[in-house]
C-alpha positions in Angstrom: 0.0 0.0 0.0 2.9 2.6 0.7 3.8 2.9 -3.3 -0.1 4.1 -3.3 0.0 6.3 -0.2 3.0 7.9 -1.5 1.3 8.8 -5.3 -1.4 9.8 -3.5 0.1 12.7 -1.1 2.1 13.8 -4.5 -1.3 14.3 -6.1 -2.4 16.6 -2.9 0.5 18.3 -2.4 3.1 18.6 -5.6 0.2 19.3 -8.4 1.0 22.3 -10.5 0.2 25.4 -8.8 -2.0 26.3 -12.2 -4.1 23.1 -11.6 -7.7 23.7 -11.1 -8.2 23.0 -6.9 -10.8 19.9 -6.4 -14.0 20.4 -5.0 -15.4 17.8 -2.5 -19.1 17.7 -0.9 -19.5 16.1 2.1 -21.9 13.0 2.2 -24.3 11.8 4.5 -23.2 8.3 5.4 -26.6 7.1 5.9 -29.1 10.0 4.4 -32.7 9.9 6.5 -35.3 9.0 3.5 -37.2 13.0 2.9 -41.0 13.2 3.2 -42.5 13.3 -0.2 -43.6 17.2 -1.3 -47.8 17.0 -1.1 -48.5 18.5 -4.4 -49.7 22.2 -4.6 -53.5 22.9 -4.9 -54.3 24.1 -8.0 -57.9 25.9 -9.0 -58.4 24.4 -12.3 -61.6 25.1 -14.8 -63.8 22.0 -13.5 -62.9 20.1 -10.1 -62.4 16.0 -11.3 -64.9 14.1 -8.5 -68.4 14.1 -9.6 -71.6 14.2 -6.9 -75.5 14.8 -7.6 -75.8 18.5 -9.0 -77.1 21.0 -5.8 -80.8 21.6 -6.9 -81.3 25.3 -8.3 -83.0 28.1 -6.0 -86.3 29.2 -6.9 -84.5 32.4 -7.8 -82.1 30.6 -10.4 -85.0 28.9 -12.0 -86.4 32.0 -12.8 -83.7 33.6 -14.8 -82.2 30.5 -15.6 -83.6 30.7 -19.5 -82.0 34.3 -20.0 -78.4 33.0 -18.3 -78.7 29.9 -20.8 -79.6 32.4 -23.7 -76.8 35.1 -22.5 -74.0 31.8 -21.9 -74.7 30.8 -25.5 -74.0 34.2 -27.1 -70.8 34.3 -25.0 -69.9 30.3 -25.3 -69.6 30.5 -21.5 -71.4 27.8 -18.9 -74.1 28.8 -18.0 -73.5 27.4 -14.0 -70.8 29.3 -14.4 -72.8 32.4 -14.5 -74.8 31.1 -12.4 -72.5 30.7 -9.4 -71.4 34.5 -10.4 -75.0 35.9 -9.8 -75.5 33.6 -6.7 -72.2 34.9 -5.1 -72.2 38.4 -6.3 -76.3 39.5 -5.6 -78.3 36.3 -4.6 -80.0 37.1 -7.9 -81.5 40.6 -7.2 -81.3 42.6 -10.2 -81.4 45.8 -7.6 -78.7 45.3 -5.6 -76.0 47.9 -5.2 -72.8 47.4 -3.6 -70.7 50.3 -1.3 -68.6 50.8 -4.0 -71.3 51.3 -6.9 -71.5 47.6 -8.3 -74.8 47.5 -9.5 -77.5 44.3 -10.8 -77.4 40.8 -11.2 -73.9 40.4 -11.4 -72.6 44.1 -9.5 -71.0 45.2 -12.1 -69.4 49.2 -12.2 -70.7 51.2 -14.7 -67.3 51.7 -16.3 -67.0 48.3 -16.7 -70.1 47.6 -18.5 -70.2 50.7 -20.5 -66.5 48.7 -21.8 -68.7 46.3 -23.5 -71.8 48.5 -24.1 -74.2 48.6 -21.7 -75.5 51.0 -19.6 -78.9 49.7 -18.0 -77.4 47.8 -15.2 -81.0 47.3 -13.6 -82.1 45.6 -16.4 -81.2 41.8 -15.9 -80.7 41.0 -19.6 -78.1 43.6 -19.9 -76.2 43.4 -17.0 -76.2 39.3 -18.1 -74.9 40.6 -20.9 -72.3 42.4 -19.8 -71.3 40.1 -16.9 -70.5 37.4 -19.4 -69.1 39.5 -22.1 -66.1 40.4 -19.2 -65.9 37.1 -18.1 -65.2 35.7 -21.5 -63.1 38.4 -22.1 -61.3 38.1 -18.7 -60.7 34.4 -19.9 -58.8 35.2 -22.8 -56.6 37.8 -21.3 -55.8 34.7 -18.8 -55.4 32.3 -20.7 -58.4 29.9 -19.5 -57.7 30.0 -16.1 -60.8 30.5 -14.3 -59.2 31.0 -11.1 -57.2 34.2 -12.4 -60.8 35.6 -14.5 -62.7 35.3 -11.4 -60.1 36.9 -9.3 -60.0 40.0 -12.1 -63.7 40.2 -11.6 -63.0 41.1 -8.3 -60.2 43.0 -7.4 -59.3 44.1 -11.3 -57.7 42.7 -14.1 -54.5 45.1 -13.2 -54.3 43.7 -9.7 -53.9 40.2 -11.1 -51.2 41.1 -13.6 -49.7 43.2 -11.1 -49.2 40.2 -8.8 -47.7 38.4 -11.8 -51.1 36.6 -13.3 -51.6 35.1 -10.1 -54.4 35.4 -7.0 -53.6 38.7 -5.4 -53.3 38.3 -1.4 -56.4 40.1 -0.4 -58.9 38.6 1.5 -61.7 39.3 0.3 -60.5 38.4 -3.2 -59.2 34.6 -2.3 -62.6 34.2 -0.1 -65.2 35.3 -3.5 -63.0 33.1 -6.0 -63.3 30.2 -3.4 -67.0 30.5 -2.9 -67.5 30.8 -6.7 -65.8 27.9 -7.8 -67.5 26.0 -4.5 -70.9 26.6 -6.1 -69.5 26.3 -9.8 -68.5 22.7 -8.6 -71.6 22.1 -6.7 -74.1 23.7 -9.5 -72.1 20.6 -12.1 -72.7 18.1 -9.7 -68.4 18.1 -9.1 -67.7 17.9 -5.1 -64.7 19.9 -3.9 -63.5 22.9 -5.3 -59.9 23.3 -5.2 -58.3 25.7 -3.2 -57.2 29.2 -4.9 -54.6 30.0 -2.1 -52.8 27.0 -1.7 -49.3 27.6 -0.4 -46.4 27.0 -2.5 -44.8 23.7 -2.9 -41.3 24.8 -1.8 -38.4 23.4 -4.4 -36.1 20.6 -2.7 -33.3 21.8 -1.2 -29.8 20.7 -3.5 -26.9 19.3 -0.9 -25.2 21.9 0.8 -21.1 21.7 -0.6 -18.9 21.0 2.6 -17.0 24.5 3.6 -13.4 22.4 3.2 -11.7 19.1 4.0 -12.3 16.0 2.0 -15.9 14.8 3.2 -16.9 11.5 2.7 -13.9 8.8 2.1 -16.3 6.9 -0.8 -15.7 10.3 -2.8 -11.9 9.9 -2.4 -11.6 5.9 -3.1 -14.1 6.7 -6.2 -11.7 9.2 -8.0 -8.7 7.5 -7.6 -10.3 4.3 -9.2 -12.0 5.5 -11.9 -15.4 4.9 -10.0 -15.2 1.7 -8.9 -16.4 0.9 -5.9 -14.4 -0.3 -2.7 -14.8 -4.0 -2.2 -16.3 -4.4 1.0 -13.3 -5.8 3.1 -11.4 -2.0 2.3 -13.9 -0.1 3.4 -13.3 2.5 6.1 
């Protein structure tokens, strides 16, 4: 063993001062197994797991042919809509909000008068244009139903702001859960996913050891060109 112990220090110690240094990371010798990561949440367009439909108010019923004739001129759902109206008024065309949302589906008067309407007491055209934002609040988000109902909340600009995701308001997070809640319940689909799911964090790499030589199996392995130890030599 000495003629090996003896190419080995002249390796460490009389390599060209130009050489590049090696790096060594230090190895658990017997690394505890890590908890899988629970996958993150994600609100998609239509939760998976189906259940009987929730029966429609009395309420719904009665506008339910104009949302189906509105939904079809707007190749939305119609539950969708639905779930918006519930959520937003509880289906009175004369609600108004503090802030000046007004109808069916409390829309601002700038809003609507974006897609041409101005009688927000009437029920056909604030239906009208309800579900011309929301379709057009799809397309700017690509699909996601989470982000369009999130921008018909707080704002398409606080969405983008927040980089296309959920903003962090309350109030916000609470509306897009309830909608999607009786989205999924209106389709006869049980359990809504959650729209503020925390973050999956990424796996941590292996921290590199501050100096030294680390684990001995890294030092046998690059002097034999990866072979490994038999068992009788090792440490």
């Amino acid at each position: 063993m000495k003629p090996l112990y003896s190419a080995l220090l002249w390796l460490l110690f009389c390599a060209p001062a130009g050489a590049e240094a090696l790096q060594w990371y230090a190895v658990p010798a017997d690394p505890a197994p890590s908890a899988p990561l629970a996958a993150s949440p994600a609100v998609g367009n239509e939760p998976a797991a189906s259940a009987a439909p929730k029966p429609m108010s009395s309420s719904a019923q009665r506008y339910r042919p104009l949302i189906d004739d509105v939904a079809r001129q707007h190749a939305l759902d119609p539950m969708l809509i639905h779930a918006v109206v519930q959520v937003e008024s509880a289906y009175r065309p004369e609600a108004v909000s503090g802030k000046g949302a007004v109808g069916l589906m409390q829309l601002m008067p700038a809003t609507a008068a974006r897609f041409g309407q101005t009688a927000l007491y009437d029920p056909r055209a604030n239906l009208q244009a309800g579900a011309a934002y929301l379709d057009w609040l799809m397309n700017r988000f690509g699909g996601r139903l989470d982000l369009a109902l999130a921008a018909y909340n707080a704002g398409e600009g606080a969405v983008a702001r927040y980089g296309n995701a959920i903003p962090p308001y309350a109030e916000t997070r609470d509306y897009v859960r309830k909608v999607m809640a009786h989205y999924a319940g209106l389709k006869g689909e049980a359990g809504a996913a959650a729209a503020d799911a925390a973050p999956v964090p990424a796996p941590r790499r292996p921290r590199r050891a501050a100096g030294g030589i680390g684990d001995m199996e890294q030092f046998w392995r690059l002097f034999t060109g990866g072979s490994p130890r038999p068992p009788a030599a090792r440490l």
